[in-house]
C-alpha positions in Angstrom: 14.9 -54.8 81.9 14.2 -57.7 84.1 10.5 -55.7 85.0 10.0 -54.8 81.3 10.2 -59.1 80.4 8.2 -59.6 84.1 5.5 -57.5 82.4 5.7 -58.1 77.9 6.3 -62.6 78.9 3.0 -62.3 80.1 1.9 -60.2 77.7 2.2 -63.4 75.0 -2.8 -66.6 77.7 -22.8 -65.1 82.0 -24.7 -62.7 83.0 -24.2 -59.4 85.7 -25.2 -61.5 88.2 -22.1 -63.7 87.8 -19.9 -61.5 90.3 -20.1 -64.9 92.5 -16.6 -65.8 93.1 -14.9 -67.9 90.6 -12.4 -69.6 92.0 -11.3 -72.6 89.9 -11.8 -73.0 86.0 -9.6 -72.1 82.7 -9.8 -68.4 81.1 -9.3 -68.3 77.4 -8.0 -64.9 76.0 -7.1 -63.4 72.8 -4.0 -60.8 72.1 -3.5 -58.7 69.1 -0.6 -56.2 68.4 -0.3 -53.2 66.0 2.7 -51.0 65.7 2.6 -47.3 63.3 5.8 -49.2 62.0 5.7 -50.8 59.1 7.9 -53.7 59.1 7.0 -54.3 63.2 3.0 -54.1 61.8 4.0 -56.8 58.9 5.5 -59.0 61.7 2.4 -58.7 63.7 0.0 -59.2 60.4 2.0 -62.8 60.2 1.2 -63.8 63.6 -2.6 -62.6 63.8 -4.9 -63.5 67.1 -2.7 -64.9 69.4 -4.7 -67.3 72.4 -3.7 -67.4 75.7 -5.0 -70.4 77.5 -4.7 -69.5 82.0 -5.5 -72.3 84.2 -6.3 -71.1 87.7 -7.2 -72.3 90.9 -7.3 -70.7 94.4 -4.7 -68.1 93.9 -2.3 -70.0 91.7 -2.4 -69.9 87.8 -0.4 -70.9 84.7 -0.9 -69.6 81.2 0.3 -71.4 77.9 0.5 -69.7 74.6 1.5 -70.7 71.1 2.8 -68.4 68.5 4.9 -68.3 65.3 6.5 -65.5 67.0 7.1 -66.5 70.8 6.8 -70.0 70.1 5.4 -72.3 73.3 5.6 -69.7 76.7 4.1 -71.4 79.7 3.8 -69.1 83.0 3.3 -70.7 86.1 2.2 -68.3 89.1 2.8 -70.1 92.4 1.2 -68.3 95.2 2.0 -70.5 98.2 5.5 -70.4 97.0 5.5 -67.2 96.2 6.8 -68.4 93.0 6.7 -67.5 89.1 8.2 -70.0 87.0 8.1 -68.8 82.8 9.1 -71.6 80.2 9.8 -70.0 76.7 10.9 -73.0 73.5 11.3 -70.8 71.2 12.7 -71.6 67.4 15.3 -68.4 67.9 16.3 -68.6 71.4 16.1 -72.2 72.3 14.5 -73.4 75.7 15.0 -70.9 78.7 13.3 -70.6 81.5 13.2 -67.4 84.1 12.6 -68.1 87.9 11.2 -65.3 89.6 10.8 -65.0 93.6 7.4 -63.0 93.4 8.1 -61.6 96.8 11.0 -60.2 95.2 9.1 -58.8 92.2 6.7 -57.2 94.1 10.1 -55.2 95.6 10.9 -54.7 91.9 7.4 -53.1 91.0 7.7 -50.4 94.1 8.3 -47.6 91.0 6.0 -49.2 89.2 2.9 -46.5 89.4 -0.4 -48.0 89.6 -3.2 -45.4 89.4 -6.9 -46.4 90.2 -9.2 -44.9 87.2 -13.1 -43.8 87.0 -14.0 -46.0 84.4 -15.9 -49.4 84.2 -16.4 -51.7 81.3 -18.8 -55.1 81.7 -16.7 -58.0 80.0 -18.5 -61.6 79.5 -21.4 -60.0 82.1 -18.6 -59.2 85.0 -18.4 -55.5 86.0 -14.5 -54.9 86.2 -12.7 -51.7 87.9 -10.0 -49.8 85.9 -6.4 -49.3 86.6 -3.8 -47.8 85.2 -0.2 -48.9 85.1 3.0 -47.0 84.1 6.7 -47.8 84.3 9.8 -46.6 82.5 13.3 -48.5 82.6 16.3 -49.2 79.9 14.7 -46.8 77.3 11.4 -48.4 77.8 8.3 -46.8 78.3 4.9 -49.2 79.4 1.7 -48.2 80.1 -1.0 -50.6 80.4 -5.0 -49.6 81.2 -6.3 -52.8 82.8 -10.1 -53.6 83.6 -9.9 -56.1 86.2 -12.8 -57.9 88.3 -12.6 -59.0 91.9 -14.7 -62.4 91.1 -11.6 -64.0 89.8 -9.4 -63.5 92.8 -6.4 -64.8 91.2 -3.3 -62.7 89.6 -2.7 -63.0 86.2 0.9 -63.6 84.7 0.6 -59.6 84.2 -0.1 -59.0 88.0 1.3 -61.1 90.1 3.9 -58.6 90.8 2.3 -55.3 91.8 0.7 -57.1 95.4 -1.9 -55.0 96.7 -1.4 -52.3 94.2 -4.2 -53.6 91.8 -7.3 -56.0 92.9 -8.5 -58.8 90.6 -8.1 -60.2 87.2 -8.1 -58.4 84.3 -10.3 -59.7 81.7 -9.5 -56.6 79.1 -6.0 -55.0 79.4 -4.3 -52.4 76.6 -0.6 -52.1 76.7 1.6 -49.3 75.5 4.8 -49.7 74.7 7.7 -47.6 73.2 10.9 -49.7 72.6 13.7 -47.7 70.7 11.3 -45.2 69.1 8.5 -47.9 68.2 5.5 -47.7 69.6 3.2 -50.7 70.0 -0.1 -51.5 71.1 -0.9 -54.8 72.9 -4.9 -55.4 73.2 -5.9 -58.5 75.4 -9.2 -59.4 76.1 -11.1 -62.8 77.7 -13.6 -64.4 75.4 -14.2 -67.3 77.5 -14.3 -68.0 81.3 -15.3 -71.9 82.0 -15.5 -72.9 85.7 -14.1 -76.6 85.8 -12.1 -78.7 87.6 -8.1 -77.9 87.5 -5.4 -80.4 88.1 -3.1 -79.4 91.2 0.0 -80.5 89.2 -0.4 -77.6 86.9 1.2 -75.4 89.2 4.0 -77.7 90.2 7.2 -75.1 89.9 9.5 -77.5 88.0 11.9 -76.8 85.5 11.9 -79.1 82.5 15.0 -81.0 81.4 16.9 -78.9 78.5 15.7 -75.6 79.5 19.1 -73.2 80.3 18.5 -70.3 83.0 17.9 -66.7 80.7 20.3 -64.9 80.5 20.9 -61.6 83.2 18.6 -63.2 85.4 
C-alpha cells in the first residue's frame, strides 16, 4: 500500500530547440480523471481540471495542489537529503503528513517494472522519451505510460522513487489504475513551463505544526 500512496499522492501539481537544460523555474500541470463507474465518474465530474503547481530547482522540487476532493497536498522532493516530505489538509482526514526516506523508496520500487517504450510525443516544443510503468500490490493494479524529457533533470513527485529506472520529467503521463474492481484513468499533462527564479526555502523538509504522522507509515 505504502508504494500505491508513493505513486496516486503525487498523482493529485518554446520551441524544439528548447532541449537546453532547464534547471530552475515552476511547471504548471493539469490532471483529469474518468472512471467506467458511475458514481466514481460523478465524483470526478464535481472536481473537474485539477492544477498542480511544481517548483523546481537543481534536483529538488515541491508540488502544491488544491482540490475539493484532496484538499491542499504539498510534496516536497529533497534530493540532497534524500528526502520526500507530503503534506495532505484535507476536510476528511485532517492534517497528515507522510515522511519518506527516498533511498528507501527507491528499495521499495525494485518490483516496480519500468519498461523503456518506442514512442515519442513533442509537449510545449520538448521531445520527451516514453516509459512504461507497472506495479501490482494489495489488490491494486497501476500502470502509468509516462513521456518524460531529459531537459528538466529533476524527478517529479511521481519519480523520485524509481532512481535510474526512468530519465527526466514527465511532462504528459496516463495512469491506470484498478482499485477493487474500478478502473480509473489519471491523464496529466504540463501546459506551462516558466524558467524563474525559485526560493531555496521551498524545499526546506519541515513538518508543519498540527500535522499527525499517516497512519501505517
Amino acid at each position: 500500500m505504502k508504494k500505491i500512496v508513493f505513486l496516486l499522492v503525487a498523482a493529485f501539481s518554446l520551441s524544439m530547440v528548447a532541449q537546453d537544460q532547464v534547471t530552475e523555474g515552476i511547471i504548471i500541470t493539469k490532471t483529469t480523471m474518468s472512471s467506467d463507474n458511475e458514481q466514481a465518474q460523478a465524483q470526478f465530474d464535481m472536481v473537474g481540471e485539477m492544477l498542480t503547481t511544481t517548483y523546481f530547482k537543481d534536483k529538488n522540487s515541491r508540488g502544491e495542489l488544491n482540490s475539493p476532493m484532496s484538499g491542499n497536498v504539498i510534496t516536497i522532493n529533497n534530493d540532497s537529503e534524500s528526502k520526500m516530505l507530503v503534506l495532505m489538509d484535507n476536510p476528511m482526514m485532517g492534517k497528515k503528513y507522510m515522511l519518506t526516506d527516498t533511498t528507501e523508496a527507491k528499495e521499495l520500487a525494485k518490483d516496480v517494472v519500468v519498461t523503456e517504450g518506442e514512442e515519442v510525443k513533442t509537449v510545449l516544443g520538448y521531445e520527451c522519451k516514453q516509459y512504461i510503468v507497472k506495479m501490482s500490490q494489495n489488490g491494486s493494479d497501476v500502470e502509468m505510460v509516462m513521456f518524460t524529457t531529459e531537459a528538466i533533470p529533476v524527478a517529479s513527485q511521481q519519480t523520485s522513487g524509481l532512481g535510474d529506472k526512468l530519465k527526466g520529467f514527465p511532462l504528459h503521463m496516463t495512469m491506470k489504475v484498478n482499485q477493487m474492481g474500478t478502473d480509473m484513468v489519471i491523464i496529466s499533462e504540463v501546459t506551462e513551463i516558466k524558467k524563474e527564479t525559485v526560493s531555496e526555502d521551498k524545499f526546506k523538509v519541515v513538518v508543519p505544526e498540527g500535522y499527525e504522522k499517516m497512519e501505517g507509515q
